[in-house]
C-alpha positions as CSV (number, residue, x, y, z in Angstrom):
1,X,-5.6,-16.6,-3.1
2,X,-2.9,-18.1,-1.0
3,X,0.2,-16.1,0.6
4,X,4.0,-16.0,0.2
5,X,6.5,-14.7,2.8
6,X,8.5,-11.6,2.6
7,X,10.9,-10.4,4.3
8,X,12.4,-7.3,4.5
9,X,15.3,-5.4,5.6
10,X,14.6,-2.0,7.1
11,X,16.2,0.6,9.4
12,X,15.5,0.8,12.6
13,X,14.1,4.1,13.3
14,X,12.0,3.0,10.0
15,X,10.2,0.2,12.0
16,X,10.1,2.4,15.0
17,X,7.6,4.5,13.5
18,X,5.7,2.0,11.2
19,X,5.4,0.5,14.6
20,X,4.3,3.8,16.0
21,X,1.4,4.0,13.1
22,X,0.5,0.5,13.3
23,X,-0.1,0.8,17.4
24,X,-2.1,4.1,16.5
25,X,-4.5,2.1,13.6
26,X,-4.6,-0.5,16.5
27,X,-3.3,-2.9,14.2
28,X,0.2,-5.3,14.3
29,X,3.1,-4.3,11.9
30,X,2.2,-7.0,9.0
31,X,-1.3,-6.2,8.5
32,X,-0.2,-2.4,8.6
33,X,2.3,-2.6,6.0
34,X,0.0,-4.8,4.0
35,X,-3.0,-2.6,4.2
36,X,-0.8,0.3,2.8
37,X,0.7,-2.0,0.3
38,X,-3.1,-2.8,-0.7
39,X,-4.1,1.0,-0.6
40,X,-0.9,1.4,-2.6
41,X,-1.7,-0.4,-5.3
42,X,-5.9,0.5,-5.5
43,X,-3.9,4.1,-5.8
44,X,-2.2,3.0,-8.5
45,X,-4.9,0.8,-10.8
46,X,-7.6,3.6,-10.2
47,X,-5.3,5.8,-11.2
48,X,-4.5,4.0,-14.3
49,X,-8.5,3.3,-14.8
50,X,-9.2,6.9,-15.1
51,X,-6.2,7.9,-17.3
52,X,-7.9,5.1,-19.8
53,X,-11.0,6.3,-19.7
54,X,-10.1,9.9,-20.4
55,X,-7.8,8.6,-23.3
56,X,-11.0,6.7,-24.5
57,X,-13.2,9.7,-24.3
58,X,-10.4,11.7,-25.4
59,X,-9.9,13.9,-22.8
60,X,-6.4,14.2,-22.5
């Protein structure tokens, strides 16, 4: 899978504290906001998984 650049505009006191989490996880800013951005969207499609398979089994 290759990569694409992204760049993003965010406040200051924002970055301050993603820079605060990222320092705690002992990890730089990019792969912090990427690991969220993965756990994110895992969230999401697991989420979405299960909702399927309850419709399927019809238990919703």
């Amino acid at each position: 899978m290759g990569s694409t650049v992204l760049s993003l505009r965010i406040d200051g006191e924002l970055l301050d504290r993603v820079r605060q989490h990222a320092a705690r996880s002992g990890m730089s800013v990019q792969d912090y906001v990427v690991r969220t951005l993965i756990r994110e969207d895992f969230d999401e499609r697991f989420n979405a998984a299960v909702d399927e398979t309850e419709k399927f089994y019809g238990l919703t």
